[in-house]
Residue frames relative to the residue before (quaternion, step in Angstrom):
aa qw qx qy qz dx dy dz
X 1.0000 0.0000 0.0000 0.0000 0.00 0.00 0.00
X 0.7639 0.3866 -0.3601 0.3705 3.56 0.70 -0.96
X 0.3988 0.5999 -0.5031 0.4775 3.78 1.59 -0.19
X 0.7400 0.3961 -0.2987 0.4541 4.48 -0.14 -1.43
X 0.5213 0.4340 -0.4165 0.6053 4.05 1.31 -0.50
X 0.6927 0.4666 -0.3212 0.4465 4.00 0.03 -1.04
X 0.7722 0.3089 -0.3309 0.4458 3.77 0.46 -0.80
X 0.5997 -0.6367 0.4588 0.1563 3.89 0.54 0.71
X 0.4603 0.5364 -0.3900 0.5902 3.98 1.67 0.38
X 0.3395 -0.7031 0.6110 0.1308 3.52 -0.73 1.46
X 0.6323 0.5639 -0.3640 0.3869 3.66 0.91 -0.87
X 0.6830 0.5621 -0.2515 0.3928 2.97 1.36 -1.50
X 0.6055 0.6648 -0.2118 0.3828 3.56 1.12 -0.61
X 0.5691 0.6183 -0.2972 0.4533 2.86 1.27 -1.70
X 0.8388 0.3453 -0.2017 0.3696 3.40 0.06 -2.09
X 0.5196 0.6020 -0.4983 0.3455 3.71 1.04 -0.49
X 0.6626 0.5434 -0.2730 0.4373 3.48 0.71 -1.54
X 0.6449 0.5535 -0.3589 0.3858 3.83 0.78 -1.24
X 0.5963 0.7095 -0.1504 0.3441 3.09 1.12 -1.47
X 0.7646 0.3916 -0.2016 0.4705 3.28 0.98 -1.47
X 0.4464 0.7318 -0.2845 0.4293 3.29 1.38 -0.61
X 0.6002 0.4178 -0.2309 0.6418 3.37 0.60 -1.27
X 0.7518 0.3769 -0.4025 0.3616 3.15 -0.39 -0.92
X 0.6320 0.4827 -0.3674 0.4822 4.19 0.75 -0.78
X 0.8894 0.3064 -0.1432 0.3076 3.45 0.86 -0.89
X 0.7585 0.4626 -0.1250 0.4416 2.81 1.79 -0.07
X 0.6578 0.5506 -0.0865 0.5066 3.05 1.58 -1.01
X 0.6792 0.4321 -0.2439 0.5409 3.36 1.08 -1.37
X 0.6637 0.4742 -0.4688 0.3390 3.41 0.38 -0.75
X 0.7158 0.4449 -0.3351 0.4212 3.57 0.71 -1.06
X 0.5292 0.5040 -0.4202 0.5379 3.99 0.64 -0.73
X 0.7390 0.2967 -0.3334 0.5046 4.14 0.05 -0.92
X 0.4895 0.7632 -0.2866 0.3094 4.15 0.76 -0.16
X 0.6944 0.3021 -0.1259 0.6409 2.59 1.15 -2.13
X 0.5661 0.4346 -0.5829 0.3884 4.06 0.10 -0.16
X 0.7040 0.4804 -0.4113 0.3232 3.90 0.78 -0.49
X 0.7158 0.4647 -0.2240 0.4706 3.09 1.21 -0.80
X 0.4104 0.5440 -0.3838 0.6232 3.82 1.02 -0.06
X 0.6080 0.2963 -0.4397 0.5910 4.10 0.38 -0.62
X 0.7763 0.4463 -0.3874 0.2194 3.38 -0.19 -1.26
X 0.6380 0.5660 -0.1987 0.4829 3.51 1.14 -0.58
X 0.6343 0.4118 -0.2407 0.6085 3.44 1.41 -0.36
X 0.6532 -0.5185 0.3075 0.4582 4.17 1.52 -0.07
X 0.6179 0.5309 -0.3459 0.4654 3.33 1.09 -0.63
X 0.0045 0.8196 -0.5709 -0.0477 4.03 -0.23 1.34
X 0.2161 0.8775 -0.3694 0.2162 4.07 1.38 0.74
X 0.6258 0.3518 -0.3106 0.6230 3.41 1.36 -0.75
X 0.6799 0.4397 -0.4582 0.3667 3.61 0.42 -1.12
X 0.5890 0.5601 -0.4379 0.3843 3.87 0.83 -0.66
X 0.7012 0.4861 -0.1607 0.4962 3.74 1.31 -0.82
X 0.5082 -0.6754 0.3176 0.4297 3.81 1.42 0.17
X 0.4585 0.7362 -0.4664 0.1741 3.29 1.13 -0.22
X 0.7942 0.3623 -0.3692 0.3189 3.93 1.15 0.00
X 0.4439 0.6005 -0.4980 0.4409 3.11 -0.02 1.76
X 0.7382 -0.5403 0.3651 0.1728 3.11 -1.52 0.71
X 0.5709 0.6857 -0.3440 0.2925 3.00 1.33 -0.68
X 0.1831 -0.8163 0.3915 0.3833 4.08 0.00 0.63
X 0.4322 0.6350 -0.4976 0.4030 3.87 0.99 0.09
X 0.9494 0.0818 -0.2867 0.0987 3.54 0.82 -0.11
X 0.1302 0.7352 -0.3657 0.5558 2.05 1.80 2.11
X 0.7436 0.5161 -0.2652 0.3323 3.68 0.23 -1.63
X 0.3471 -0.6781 0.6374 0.1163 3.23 -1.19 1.12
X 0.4728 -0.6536 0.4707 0.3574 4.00 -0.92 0.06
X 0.5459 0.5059 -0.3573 0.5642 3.72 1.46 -0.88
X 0.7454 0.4718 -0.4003 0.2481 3.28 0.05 -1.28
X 0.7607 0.5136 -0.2320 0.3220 3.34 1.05 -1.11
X 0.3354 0.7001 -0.3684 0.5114 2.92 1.90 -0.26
X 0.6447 0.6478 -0.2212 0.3402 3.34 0.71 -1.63
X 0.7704 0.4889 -0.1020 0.3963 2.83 0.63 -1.67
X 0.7104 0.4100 -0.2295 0.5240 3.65 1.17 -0.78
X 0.6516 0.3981 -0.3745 0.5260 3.79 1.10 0.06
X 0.9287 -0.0950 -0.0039 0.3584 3.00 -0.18 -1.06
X 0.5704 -0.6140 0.2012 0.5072 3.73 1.43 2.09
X 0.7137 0.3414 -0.4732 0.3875 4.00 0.14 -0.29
X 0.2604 0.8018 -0.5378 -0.0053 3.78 -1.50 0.32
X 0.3450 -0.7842 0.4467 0.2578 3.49 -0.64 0.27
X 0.0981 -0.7064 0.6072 0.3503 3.48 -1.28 -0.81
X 0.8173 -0.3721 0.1895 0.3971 3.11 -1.67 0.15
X 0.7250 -0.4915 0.4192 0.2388 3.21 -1.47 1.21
X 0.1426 -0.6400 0.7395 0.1524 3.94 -0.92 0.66
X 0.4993 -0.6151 0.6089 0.0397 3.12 -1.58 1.46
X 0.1020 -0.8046 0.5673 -0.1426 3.42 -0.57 1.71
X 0.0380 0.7268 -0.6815 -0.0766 3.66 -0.23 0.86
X 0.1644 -0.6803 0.7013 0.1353 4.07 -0.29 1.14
X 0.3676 0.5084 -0.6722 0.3930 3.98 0.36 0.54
X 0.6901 0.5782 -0.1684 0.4013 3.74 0.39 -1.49
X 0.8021 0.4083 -0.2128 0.3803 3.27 0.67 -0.49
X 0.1307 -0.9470 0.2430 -0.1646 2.84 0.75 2.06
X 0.5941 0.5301 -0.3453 0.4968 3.24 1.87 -0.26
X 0.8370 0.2097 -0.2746 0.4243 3.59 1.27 0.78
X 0.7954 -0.4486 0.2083 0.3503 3.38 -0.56 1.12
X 0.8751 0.2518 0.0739 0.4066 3.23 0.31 -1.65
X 0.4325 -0.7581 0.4098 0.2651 3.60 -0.46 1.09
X 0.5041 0.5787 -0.2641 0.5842 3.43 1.95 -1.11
X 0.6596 0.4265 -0.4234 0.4513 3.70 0.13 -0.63
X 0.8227 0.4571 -0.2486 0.2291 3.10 0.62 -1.35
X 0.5454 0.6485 -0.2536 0.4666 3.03 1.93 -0.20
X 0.3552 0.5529 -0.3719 0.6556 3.49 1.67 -0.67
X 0.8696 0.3198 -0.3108 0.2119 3.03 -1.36 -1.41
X 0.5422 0.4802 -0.3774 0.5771 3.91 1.25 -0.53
X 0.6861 0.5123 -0.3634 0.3671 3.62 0.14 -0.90
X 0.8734 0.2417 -0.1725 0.3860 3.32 0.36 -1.05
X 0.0495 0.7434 -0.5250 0.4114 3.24 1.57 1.14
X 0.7105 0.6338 -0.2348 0.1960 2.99 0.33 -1.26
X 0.7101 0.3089 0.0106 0.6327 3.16 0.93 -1.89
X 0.4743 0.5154 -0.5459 0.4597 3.68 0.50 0.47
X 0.4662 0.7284 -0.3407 0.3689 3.44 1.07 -1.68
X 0.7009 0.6353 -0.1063 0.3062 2.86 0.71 -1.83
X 0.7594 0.2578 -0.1181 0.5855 3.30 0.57 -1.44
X 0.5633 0.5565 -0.4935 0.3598 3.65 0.43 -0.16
X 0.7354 0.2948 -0.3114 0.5247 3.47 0.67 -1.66
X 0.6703 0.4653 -0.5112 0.2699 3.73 0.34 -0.12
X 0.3839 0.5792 -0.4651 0.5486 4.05 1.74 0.16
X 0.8034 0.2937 -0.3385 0.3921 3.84 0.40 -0.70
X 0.5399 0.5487 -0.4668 0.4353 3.59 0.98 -0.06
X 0.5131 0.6535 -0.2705 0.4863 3.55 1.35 -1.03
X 0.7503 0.2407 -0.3188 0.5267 3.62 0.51 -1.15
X 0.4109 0.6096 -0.5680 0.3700 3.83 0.60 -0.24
X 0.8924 0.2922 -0.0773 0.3351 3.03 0.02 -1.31
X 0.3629 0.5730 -0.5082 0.5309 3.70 1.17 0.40
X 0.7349 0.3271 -0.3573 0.4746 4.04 0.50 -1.30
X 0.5556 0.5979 -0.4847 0.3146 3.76 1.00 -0.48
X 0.8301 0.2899 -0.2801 0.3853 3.30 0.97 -0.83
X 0.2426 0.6449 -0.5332 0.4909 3.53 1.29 0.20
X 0.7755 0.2935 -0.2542 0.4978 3.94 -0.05 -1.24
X 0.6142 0.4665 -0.3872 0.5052 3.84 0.45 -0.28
X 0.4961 0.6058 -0.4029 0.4739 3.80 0.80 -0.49
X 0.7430 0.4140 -0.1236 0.5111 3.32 0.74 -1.76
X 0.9037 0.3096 -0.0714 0.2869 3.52 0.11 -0.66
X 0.2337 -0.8587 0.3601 0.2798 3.17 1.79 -0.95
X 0.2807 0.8211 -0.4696 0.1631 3.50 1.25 0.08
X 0.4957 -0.6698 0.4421 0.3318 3.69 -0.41 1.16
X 0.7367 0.4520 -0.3086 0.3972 3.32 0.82 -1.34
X 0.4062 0.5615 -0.5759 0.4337 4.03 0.62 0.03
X 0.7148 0.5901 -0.3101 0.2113 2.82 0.13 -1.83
X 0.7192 0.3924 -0.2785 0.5012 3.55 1.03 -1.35
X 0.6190 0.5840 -0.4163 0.3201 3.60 0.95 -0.34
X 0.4971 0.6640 -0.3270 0.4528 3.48 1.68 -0.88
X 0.5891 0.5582 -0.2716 0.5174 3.65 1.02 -1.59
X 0.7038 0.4614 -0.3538 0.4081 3.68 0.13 -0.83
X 0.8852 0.3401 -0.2550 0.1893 3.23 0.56 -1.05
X 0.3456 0.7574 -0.3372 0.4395 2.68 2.24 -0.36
X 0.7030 0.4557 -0.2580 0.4812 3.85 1.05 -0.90
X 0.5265 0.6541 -0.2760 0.4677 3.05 1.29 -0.33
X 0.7864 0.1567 -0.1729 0.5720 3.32 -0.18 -1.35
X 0.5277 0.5287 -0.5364 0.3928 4.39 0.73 0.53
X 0.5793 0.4501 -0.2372 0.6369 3.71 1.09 -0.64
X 0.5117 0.6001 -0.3736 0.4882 3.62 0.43 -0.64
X 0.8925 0.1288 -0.0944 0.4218 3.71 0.04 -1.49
X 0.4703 0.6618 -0.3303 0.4814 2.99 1.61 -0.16
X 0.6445 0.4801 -0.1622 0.5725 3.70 1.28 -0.45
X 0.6485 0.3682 -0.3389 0.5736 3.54 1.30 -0.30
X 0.5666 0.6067 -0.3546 0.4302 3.91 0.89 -0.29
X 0.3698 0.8553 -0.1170 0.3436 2.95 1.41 -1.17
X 0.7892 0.1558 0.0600 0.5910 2.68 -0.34 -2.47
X 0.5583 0.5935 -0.4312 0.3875 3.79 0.77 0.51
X 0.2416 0.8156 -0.3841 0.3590 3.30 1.44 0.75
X 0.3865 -0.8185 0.3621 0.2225 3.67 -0.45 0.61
X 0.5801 0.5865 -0.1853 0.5341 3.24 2.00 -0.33
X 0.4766 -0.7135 0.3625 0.3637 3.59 -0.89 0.45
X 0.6759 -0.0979 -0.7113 -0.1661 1.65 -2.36 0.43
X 0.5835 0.6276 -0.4556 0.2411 3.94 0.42 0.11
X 0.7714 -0.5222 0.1702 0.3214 2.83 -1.37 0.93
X 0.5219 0.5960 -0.4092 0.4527 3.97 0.79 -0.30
X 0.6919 0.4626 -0.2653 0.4867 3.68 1.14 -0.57
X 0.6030 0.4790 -0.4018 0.4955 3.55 1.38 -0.33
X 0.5495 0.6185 -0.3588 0.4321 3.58 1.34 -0.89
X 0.6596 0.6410 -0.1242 0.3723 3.31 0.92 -1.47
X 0.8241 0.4707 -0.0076 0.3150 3.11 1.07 -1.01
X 0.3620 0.7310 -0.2596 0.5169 2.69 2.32 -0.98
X 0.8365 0.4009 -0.1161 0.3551 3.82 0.81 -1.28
X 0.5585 0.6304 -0.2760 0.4631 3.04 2.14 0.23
X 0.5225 -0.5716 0.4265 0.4673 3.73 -0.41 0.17
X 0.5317 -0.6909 0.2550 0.4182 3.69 -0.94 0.04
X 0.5408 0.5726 -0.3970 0.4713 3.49 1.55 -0.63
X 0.5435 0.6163 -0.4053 0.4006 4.09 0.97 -0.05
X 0.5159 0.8073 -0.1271 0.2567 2.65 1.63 -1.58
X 0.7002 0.3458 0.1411 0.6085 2.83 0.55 -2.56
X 0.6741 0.2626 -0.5474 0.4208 3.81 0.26 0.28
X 0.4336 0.7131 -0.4068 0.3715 3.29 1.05 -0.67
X 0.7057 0.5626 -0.1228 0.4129 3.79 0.94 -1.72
X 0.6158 0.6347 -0.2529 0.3924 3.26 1.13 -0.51
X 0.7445 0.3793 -0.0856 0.5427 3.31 1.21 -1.01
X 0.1934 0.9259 -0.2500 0.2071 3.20 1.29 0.72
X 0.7527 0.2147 -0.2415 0.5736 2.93 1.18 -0.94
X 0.4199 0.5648 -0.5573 0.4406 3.93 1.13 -0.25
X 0.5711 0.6148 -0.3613 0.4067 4.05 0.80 -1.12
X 0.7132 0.5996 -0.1418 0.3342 3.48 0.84 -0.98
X 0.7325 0.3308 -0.1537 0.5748 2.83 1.16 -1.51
X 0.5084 0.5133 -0.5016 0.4758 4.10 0.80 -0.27
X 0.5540 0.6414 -0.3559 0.3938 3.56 1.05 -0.88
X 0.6409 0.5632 -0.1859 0.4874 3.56 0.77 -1.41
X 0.7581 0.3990 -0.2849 0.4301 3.22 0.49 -1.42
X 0.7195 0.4995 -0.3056 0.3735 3.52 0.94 -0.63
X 0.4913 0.6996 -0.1647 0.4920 3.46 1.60 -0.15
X 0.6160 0.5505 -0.0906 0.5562 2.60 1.45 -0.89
X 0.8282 0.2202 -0.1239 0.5003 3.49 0.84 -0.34
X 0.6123 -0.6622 0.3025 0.3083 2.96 1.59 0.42
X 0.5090 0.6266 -0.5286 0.2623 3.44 0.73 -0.34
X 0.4498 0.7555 -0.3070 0.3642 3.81 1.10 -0.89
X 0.6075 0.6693 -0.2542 0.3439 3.49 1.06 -2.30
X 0.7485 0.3963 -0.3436 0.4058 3.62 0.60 -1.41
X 0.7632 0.4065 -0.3255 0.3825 4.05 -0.06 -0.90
X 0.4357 0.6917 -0.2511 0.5183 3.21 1.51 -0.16
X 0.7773 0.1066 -0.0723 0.6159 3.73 -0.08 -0.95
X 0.5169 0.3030 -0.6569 0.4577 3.64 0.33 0.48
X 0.7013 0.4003 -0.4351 0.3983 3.57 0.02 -0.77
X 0.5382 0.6238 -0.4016 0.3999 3.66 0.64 -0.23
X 0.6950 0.5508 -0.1208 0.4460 3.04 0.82 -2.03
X 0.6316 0.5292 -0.2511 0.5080 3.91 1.38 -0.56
X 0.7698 0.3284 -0.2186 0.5018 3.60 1.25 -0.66
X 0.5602 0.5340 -0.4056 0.4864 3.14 1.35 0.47
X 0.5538 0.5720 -0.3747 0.4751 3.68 1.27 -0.89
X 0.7426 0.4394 -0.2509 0.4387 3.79 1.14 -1.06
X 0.5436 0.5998 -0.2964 0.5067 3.46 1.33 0.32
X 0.6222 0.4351 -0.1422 0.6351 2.90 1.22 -1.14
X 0.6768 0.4078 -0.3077 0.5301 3.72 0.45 0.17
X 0.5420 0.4537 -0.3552 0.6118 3.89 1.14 -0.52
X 0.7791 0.1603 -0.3174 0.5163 4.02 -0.02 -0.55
X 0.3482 0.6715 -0.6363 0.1514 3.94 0.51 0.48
X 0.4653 0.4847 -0.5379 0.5091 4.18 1.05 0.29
X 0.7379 0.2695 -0.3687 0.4969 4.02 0.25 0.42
X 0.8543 -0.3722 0.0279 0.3618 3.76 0.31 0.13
């Protein structure tokens, strides 16, 4: 946000700001959802007992993350409580700890396929018609569903607390586990600091830029 405020382009502002929005109110809620609902479906009913399945983003949004999200586009929301004891309709506490985790970043790429087809028919009708207003809807979502997967790559980090580290971990003994956990928040904040400078930005949007080409190739039967 403070780059589209810094470059002096009301448009450019507009759609950043719109953009994040969605994302706080739309994105997070579903990405933090499916980890509840992936537990709940696996036996574990702890988040749903805690409101955590629903749509609603108030009972999702974290204060850092959103912070996160409006500086520097990446953020998170509040952790969904997994007891993988509970989650009796599979064997493994590790599986079950995977299969909730990466709930998440699917979330991700799925709603960013439907924002994708949204906007394939948006421009199909803008082709035909030229309506100005498409046009700016197209712009939005394009920022959208780029933050969108860019935020699911993200949480595909191997380090805690995101969800690539719960994947990650599932395959780790537990005493690896728990020393690993300890250094959590020092993990975090080197995280930040590197984020901060951007160094993060490049292995990121290529890998981003690769699940979007394959998206963009699934809806090639609309435009």
């Amino acid at each position: 946000m403070f780059s589209a405020i810094m470059s002096g382009n009301l448009l450019t502002i507009i759609l950043t700001a719109f953009s994040i929005l969605v994302m706080l109110f739309v994105v997070f809620p579903l990405h933090e959802s499916a980890h509840a609902l992936t537990a709940k479906l696996l036996g574990d009913d702890t988040a749903e007992r805690q409101g955590r399945i629903t749509l609603n983003p108030f009972a999702h949004l974290d204060l850092i993350g959103t912070i996160g999200i409006i500086l520097f586009r990446v953020g998170w929301a509040k952790p969904v409580p997994v007891n993988t004891r509970r989650c009796t309709k599979i064997k493994s506490e590790k599986a079950a700890m995977a299969l909730t985790a990466a709930a998440g970043p699917l979330a991700n790429v799925l709603s960013s396929l439907v924002f994708l087809i949204i906007e394939k028919i948006l421009i199909v009708n803008y082709n035909a018609s030229g309506a100005q207003v498409l046009y700016y809807l197209i712009l939005a979502l394009e920022l959208i569903i780029q933050i969108d997967l860019y935020n699911g790559v993200f949480n595909l980090l191997p380090i805690p607390p995101f969800d690539g580290s719960r994947v990650f971990f599932a395959f780790l003994p537990q005493k690896y586990y728990f020393a690993i956990m300890q250094y959590e928040q020092y993990i975090m904040i080197g995280l930040l600091v590197l984020m901060y400078t951007g160094i993060l930005s490049i292995p990121f949007q290529f890998i981003t830029d690769a699940i979007y080409t394959l998206l963009d190739l699934i809806t090639k039967f609309i435009c």
